[in-house]
mmCIF file of the C-alpha atoms, coordinates in Angstrom:
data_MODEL
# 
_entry.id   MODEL 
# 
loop_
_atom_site.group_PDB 
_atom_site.id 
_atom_site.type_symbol 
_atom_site.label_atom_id 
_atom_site.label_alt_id 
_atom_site.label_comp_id 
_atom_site.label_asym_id 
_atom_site.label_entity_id 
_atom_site.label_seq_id 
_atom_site.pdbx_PDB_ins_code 
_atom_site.Cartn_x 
_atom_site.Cartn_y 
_atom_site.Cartn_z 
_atom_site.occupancy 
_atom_site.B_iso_or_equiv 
_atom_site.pdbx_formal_charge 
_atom_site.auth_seq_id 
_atom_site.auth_comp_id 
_atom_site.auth_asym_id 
_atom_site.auth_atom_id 
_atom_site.pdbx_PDB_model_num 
ATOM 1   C CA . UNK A 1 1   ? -57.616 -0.194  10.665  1.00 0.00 ? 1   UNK A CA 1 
ATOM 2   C CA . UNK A 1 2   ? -55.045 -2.425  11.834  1.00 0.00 ? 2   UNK A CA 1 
ATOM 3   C CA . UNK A 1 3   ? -52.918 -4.054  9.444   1.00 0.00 ? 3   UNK A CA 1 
ATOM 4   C CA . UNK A 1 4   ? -51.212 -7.343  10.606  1.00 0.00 ? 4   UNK A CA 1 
ATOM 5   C CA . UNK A 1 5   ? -50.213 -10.586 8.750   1.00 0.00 ? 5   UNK A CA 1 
ATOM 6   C CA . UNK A 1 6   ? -53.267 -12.271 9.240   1.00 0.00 ? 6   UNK A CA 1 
ATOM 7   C CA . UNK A 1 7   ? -54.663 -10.282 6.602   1.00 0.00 ? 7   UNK A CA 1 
ATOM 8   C CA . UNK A 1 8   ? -54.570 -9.171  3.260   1.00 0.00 ? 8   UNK A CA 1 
ATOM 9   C CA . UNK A 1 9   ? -54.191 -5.644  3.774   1.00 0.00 ? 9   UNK A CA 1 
ATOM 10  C CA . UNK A 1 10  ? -50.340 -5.721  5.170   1.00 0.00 ? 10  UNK A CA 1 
ATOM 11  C CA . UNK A 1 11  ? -47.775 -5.806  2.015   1.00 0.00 ? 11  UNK A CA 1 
ATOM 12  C CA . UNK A 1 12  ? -44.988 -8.659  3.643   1.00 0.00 ? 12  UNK A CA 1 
ATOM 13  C CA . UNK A 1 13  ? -42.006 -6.644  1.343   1.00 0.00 ? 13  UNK A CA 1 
ATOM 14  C CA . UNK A 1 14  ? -41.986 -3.827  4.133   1.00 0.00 ? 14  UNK A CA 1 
ATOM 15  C CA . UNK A 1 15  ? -40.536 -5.772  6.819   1.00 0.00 ? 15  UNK A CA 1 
ATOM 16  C CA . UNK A 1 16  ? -37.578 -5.906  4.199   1.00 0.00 ? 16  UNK A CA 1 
ATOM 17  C CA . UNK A 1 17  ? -37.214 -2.403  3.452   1.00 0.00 ? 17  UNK A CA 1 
ATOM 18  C CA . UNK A 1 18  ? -34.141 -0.434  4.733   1.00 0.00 ? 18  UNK A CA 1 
ATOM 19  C CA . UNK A 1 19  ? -34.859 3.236   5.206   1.00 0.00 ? 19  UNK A CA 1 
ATOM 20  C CA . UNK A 1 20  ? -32.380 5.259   3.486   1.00 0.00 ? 20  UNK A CA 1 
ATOM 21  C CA . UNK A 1 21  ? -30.032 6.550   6.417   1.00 0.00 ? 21  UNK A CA 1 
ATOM 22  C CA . UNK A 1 22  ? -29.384 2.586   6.893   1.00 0.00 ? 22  UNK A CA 1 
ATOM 23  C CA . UNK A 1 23  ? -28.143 1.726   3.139   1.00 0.00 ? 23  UNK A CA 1 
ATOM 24  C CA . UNK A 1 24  ? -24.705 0.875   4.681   1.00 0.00 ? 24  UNK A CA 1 
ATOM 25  C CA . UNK A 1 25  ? -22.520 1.436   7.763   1.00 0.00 ? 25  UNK A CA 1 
ATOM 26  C CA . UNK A 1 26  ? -20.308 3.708   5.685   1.00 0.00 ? 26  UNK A CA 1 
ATOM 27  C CA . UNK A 1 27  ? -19.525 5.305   2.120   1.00 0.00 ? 27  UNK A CA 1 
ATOM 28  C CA . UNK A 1 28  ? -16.924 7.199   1.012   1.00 0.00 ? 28  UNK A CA 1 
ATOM 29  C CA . UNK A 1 29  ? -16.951 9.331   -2.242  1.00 0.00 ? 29  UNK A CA 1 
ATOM 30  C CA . UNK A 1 30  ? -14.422 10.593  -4.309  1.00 0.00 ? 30  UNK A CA 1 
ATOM 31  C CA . UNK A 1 31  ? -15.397 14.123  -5.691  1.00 0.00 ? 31  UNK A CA 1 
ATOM 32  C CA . UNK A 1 32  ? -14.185 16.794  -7.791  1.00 0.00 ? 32  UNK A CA 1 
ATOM 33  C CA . UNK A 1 33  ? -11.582 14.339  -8.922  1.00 0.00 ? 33  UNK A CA 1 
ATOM 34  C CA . UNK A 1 34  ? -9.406  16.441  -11.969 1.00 0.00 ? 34  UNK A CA 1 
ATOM 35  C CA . UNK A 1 35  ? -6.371  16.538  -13.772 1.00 0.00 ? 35  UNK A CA 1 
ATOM 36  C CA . UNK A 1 36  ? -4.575  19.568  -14.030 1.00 0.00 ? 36  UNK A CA 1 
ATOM 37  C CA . UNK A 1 37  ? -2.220  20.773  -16.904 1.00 0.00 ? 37  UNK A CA 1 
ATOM 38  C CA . UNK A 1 38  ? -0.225  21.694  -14.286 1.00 0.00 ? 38  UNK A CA 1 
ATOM 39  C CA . UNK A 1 39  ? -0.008  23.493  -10.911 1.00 0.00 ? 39  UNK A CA 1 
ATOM 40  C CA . UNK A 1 40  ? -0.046  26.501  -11.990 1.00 0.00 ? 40  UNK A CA 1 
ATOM 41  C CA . UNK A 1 41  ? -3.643  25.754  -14.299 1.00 0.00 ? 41  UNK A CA 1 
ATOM 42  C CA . UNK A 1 42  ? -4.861  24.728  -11.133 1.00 0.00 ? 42  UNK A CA 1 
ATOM 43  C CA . UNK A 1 43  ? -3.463  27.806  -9.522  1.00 0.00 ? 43  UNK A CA 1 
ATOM 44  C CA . UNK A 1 44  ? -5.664  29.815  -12.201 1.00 0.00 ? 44  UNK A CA 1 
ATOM 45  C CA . UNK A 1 45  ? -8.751  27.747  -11.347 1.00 0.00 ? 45  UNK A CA 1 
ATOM 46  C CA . UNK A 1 46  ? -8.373  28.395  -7.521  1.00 0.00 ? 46  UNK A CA 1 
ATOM 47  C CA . UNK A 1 47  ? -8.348  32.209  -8.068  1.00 0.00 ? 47  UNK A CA 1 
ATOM 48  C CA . UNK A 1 48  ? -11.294 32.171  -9.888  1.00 0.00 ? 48  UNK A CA 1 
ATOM 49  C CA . UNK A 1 49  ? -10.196 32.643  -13.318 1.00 0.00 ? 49  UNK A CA 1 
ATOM 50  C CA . UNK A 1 50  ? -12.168 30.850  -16.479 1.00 0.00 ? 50  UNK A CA 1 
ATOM 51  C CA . UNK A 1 51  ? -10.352 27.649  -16.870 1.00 0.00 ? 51  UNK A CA 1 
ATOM 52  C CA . UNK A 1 52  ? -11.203 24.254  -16.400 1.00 0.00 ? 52  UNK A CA 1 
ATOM 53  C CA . UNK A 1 53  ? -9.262  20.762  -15.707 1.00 0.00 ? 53  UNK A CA 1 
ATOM 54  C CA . UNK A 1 54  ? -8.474  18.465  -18.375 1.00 0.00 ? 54  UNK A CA 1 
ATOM 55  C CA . UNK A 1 55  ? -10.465 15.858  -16.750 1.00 0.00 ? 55  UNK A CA 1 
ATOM 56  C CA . UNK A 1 56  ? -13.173 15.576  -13.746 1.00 0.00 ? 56  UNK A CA 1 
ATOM 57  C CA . UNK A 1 57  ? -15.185 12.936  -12.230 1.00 0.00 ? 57  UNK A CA 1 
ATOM 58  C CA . UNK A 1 58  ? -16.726 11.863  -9.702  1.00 0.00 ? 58  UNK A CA 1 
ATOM 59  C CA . UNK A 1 59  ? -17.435 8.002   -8.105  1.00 0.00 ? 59  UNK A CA 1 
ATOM 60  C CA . UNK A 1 60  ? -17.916 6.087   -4.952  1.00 0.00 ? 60  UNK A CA 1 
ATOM 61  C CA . UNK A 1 61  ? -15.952 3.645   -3.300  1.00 0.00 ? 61  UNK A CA 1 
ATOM 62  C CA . UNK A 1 62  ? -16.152 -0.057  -2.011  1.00 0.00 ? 62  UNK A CA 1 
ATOM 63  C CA . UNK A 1 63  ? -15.110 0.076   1.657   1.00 0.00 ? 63  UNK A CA 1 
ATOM 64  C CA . UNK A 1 64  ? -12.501 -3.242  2.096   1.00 0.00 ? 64  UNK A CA 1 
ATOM 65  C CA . UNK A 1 65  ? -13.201 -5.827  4.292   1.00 0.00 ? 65  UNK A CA 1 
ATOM 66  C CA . UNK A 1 66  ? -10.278 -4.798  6.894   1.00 0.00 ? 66  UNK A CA 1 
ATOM 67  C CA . UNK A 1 67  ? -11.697 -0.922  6.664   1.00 0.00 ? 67  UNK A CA 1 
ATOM 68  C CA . UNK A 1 68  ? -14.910 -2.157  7.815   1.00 0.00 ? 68  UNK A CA 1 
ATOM 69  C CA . UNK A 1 69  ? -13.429 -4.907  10.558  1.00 0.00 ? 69  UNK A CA 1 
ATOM 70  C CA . UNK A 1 70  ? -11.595 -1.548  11.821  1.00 0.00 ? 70  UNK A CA 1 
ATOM 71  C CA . UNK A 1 71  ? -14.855 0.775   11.961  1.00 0.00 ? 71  UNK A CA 1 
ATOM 72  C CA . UNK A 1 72  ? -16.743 -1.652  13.761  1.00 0.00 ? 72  UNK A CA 1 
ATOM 73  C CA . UNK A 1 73  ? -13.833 -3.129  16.013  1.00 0.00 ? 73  UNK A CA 1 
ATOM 74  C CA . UNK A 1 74  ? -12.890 0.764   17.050  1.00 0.00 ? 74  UNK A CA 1 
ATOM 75  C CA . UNK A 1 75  ? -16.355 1.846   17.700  1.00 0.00 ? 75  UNK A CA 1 
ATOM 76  C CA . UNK A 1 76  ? -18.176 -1.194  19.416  1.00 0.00 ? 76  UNK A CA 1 
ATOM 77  C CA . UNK A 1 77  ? -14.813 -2.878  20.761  1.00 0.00 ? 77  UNK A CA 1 
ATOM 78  C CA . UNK A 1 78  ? -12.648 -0.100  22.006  1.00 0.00 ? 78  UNK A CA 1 
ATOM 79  C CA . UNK A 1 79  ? -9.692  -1.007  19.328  1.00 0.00 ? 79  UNK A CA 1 
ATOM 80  C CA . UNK A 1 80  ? -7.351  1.981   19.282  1.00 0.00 ? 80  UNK A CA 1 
ATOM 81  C CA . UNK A 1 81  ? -7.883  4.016   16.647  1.00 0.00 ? 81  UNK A CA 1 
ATOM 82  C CA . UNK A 1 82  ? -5.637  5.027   13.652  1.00 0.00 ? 82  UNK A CA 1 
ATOM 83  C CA . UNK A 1 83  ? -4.953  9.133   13.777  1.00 0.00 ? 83  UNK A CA 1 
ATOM 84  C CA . UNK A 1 84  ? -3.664  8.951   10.102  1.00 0.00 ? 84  UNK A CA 1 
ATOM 85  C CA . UNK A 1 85  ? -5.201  8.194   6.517   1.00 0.00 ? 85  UNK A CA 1 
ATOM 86  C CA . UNK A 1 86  ? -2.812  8.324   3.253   1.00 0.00 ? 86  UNK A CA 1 
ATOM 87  C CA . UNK A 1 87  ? -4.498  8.648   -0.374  1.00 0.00 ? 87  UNK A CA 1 
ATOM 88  C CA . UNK A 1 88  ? -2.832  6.364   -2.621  1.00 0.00 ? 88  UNK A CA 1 
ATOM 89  C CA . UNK A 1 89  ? -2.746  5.927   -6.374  1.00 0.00 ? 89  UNK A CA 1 
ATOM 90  C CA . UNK A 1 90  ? -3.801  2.242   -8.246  1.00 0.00 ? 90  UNK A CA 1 
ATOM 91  C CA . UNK A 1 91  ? -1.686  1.797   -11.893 1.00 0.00 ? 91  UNK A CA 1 
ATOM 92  C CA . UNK A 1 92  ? -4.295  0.551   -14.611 1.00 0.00 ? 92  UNK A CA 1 
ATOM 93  C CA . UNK A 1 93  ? -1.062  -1.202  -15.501 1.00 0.00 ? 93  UNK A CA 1 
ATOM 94  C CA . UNK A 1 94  ? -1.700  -4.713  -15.083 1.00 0.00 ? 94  UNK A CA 1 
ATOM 95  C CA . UNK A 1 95  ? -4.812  -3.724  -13.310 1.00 0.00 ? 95  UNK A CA 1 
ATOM 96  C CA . UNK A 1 96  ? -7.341  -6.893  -13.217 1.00 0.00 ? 96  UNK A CA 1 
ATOM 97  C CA . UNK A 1 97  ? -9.921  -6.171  -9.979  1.00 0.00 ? 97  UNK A CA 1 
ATOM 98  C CA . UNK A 1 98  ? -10.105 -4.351  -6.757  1.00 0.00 ? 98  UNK A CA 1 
ATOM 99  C CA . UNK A 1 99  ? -11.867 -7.050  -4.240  1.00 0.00 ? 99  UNK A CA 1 
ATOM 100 C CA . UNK A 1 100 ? -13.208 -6.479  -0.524  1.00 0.00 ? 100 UNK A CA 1 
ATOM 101 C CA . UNK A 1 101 ? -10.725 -8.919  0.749   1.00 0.00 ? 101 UNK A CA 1 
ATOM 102 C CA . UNK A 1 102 ? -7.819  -6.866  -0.623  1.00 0.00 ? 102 UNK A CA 1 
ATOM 103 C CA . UNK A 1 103 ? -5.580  -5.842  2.257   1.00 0.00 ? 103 UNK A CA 1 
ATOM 104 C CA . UNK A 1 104 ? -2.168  -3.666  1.565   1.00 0.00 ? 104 UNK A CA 1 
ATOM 105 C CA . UNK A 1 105 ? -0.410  -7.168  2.071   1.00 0.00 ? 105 UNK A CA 1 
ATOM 106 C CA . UNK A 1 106 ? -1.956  -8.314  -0.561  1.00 0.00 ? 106 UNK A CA 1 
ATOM 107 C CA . UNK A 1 107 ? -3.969  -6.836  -3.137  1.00 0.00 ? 107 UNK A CA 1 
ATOM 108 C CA . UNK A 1 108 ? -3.296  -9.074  -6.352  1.00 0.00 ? 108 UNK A CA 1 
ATOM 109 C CA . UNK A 1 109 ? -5.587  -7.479  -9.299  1.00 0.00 ? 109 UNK A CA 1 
ATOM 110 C CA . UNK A 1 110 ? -3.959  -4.136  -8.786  1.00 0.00 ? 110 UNK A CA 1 
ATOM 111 C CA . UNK A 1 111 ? -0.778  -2.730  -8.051  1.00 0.00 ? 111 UNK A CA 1 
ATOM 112 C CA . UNK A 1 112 ? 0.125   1.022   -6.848  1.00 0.00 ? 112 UNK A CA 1 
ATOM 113 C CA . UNK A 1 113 ? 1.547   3.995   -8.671  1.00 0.00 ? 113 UNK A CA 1 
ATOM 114 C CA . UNK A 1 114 ? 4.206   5.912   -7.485  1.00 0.00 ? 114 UNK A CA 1 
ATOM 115 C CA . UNK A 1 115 ? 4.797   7.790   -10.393 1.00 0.00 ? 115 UNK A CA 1 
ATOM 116 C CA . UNK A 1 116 ? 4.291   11.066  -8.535  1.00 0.00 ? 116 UNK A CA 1 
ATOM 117 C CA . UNK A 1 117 ? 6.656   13.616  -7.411  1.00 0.00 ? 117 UNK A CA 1 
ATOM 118 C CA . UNK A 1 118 ? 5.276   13.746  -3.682  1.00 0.00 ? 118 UNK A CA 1 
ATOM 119 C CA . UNK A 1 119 ? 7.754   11.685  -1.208  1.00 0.00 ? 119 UNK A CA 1 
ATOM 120 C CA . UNK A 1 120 ? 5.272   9.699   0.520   1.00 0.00 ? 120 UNK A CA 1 
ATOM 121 C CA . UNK A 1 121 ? 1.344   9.417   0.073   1.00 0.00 ? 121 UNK A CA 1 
ATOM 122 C CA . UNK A 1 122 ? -1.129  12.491  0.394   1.00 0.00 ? 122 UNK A CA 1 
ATOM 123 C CA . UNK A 1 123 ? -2.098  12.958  3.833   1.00 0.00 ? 123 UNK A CA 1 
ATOM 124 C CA . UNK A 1 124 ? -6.180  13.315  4.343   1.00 0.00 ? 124 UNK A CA 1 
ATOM 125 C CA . UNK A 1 125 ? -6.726  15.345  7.443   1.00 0.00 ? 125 UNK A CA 1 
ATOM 126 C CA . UNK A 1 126 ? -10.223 14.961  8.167   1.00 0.00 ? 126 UNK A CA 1 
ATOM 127 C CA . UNK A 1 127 ? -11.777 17.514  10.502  1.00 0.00 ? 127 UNK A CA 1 
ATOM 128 C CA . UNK A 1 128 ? -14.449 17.026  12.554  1.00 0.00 ? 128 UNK A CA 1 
ATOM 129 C CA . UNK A 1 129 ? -17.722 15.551  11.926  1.00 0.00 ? 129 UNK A CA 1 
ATOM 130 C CA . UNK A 1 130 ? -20.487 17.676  10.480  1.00 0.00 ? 130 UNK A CA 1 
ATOM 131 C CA . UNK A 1 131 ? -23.734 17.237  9.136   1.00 0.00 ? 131 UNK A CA 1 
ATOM 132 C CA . UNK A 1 132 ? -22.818 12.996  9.252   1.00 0.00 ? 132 UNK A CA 1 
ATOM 133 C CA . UNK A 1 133 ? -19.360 13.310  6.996   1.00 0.00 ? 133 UNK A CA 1 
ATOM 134 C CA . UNK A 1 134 ? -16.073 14.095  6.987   1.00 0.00 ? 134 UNK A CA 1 
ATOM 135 C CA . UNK A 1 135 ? -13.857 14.901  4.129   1.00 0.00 ? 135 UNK A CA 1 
ATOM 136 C CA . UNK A 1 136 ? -10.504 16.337  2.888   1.00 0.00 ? 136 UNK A CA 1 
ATOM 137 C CA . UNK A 1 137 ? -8.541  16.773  -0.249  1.00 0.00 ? 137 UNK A CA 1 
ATOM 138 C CA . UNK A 1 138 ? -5.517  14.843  -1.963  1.00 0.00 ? 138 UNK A CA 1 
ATOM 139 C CA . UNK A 1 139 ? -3.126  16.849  -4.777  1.00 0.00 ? 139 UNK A CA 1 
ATOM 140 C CA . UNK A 1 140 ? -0.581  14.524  -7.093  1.00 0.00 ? 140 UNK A CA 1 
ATOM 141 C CA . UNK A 1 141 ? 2.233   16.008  -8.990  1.00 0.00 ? 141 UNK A CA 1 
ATOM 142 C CA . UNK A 1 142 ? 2.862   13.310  -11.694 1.00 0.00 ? 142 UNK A CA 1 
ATOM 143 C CA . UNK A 1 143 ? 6.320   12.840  -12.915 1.00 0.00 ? 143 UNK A CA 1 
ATOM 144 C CA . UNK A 1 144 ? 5.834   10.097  -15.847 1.00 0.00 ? 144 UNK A CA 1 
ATOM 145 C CA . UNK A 1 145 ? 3.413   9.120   -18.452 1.00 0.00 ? 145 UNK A CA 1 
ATOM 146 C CA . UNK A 1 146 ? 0.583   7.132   -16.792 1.00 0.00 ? 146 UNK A CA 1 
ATOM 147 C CA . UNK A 1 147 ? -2.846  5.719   -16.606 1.00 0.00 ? 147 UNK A CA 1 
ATOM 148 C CA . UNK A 1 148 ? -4.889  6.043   -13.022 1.00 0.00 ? 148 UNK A CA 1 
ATOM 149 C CA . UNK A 1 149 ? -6.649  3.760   -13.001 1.00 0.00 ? 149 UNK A CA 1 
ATOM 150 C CA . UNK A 1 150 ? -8.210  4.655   -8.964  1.00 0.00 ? 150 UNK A CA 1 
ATOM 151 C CA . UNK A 1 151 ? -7.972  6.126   -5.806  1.00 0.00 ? 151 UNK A CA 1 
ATOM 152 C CA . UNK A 1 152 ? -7.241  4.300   -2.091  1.00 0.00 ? 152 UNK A CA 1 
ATOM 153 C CA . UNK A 1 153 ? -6.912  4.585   1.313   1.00 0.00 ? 153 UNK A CA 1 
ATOM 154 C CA . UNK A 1 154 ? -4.613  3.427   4.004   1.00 0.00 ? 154 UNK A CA 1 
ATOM 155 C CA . UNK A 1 155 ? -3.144  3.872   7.213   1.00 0.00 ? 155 UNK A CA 1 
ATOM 156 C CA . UNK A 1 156 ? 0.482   3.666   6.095   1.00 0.00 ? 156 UNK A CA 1 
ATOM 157 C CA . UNK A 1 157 ? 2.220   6.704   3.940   1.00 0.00 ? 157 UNK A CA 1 
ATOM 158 C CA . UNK A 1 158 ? 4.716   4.566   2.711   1.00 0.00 ? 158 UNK A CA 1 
ATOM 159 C CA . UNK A 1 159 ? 5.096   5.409   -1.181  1.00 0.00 ? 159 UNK A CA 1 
ATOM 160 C CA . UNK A 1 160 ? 4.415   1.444   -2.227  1.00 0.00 ? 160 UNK A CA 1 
ATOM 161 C CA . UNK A 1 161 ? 4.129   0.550   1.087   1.00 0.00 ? 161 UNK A CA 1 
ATOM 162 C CA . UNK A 1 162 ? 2.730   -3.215  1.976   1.00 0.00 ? 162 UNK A CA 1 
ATOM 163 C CA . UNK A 1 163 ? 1.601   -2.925  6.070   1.00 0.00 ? 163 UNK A CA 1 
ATOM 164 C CA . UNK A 1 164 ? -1.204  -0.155  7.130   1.00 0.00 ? 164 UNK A CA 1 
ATOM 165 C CA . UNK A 1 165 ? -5.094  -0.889  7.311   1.00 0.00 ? 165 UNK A CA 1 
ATOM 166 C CA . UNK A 1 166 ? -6.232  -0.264  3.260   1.00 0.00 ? 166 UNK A CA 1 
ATOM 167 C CA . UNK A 1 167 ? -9.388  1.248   4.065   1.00 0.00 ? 167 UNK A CA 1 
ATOM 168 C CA . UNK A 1 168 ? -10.472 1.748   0.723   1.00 0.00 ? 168 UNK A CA 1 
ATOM 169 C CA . UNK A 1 169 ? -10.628 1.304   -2.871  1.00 0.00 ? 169 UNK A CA 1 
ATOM 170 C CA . UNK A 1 170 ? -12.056 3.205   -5.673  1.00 0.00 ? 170 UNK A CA 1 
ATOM 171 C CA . UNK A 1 171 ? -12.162 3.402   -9.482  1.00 0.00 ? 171 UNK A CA 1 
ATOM 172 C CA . UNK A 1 172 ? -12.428 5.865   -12.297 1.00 0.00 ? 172 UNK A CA 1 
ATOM 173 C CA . UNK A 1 173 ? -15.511 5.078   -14.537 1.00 0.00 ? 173 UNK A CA 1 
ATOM 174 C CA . UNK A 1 174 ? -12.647 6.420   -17.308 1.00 0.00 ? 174 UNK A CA 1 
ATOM 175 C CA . UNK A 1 175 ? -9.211  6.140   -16.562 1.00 0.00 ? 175 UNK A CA 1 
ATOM 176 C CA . UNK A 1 176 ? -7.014  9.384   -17.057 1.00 0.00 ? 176 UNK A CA 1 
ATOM 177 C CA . UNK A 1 177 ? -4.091  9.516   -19.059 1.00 0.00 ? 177 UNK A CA 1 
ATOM 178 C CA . UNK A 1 178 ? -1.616  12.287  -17.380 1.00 0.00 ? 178 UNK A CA 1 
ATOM 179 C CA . UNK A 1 179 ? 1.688   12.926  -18.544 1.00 0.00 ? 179 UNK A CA 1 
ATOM 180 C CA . UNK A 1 180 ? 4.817   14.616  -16.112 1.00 0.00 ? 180 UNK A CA 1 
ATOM 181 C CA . UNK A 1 181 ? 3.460   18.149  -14.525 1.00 0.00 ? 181 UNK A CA 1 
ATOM 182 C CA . UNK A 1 182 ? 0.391   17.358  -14.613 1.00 0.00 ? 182 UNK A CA 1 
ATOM 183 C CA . UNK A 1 183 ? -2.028  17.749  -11.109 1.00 0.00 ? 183 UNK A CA 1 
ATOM 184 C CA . UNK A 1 184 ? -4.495  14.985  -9.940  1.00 0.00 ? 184 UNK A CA 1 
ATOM 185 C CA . UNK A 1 185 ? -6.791  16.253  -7.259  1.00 0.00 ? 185 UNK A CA 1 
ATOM 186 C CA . UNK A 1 186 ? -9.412  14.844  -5.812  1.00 0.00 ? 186 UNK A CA 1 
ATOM 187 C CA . UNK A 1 187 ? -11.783 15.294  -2.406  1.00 0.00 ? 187 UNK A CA 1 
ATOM 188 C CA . UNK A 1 188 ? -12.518 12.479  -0.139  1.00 0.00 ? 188 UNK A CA 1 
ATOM 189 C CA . UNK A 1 189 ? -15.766 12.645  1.973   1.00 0.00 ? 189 UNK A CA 1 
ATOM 190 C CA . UNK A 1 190 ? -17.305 9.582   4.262   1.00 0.00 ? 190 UNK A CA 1 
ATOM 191 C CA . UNK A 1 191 ? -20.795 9.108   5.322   1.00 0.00 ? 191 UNK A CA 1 
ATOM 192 C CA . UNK A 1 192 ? -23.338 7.694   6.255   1.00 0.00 ? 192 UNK A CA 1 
# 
């Protein structure tokens, strides 16, 4: 039987429906994200020993507005593409919103956190594609007593840096509270 709009037999909300592999242009996912005691818990962890983080969760991201200008401009438009990404940290301090139209310029509901030991911000070095994602991982040494309130991404390693394509934001569903020494890891992964 054919089934057309002329009938009653053709249900109209199916020309609306996405299939899944076409949700979005793009996700990224924060994984595994923990808090160490400090490197050397996470030392134990890594060798296989029976100890567990302080903290762990996992949560998606919202892709900015300039991240996904710069996916579509470098694929469809022949934009030269950016070779580096930078994992950054966002302060619950004064935190009030992350927003699509945030840019590293400005970004006014959040500011960054640089209360980390590391000189600059964690490096992601993605490998190749594989089964449609990349990923990497990010390690923090924290050096005060602070709230994290998310994770970003950006083009720039400048430690508080305002220039660099922010890529990303993402939020904790529950903030951690992590004092000096301790170790905030996390994997990043993009997809489909």
């Amino acid at each position: 039987m054919d089934h057309n709009v002329f009938n009653n037999d053709f249900d109209l909300s199916r020309l609306f429906q996405r299939p899944i592999h076409n949700q979005g242009l793009i996700r990224g996912r924060w994984t595994g994200a923990s808090v160490w005691t400090n490197q050397a818990h996470r030392d134990a962890f890594l060798r296989g020993e029976n100890v567990k983080p302080l903290y762990a969760e996992d949560f998606d991201n919202g892709v900015t507005d300039v991240g996904i200008h710069y996916v579509l401009d470098t694929s469809f438009r022949g934009t030269t593409a950016l070779t580096s990404w930078y994992a950054l940290l966002i302060d619950n301090a004064s935190y009030t919103g992350v927003a699509a139209a945030d840019t590293m310029a400005s970004h006014s509901g959040w500011i960054e956190n640089q209360d980390y030991d590391e000189a600059v911000r964690q490096t992601l070095s993605f490998s190749a594609a594989a089964s449609r994602a990349i990923s990497d991982s990010v390690s923090f040494t924290m050096n005060s007593t602070v709230t994290i309130k998310g994770l970003g991404v950006n083009s720039d390693n400048t430690k508080g840096g305002t220039t660099g394509t922010l890529f990303s934001t993402a939020l904790f569903g529950t903030p951690p509270a992590l004092v000096a020494a301790n170790v905030l890891t996390a994997n990043y992964s993009l997809s489909d």
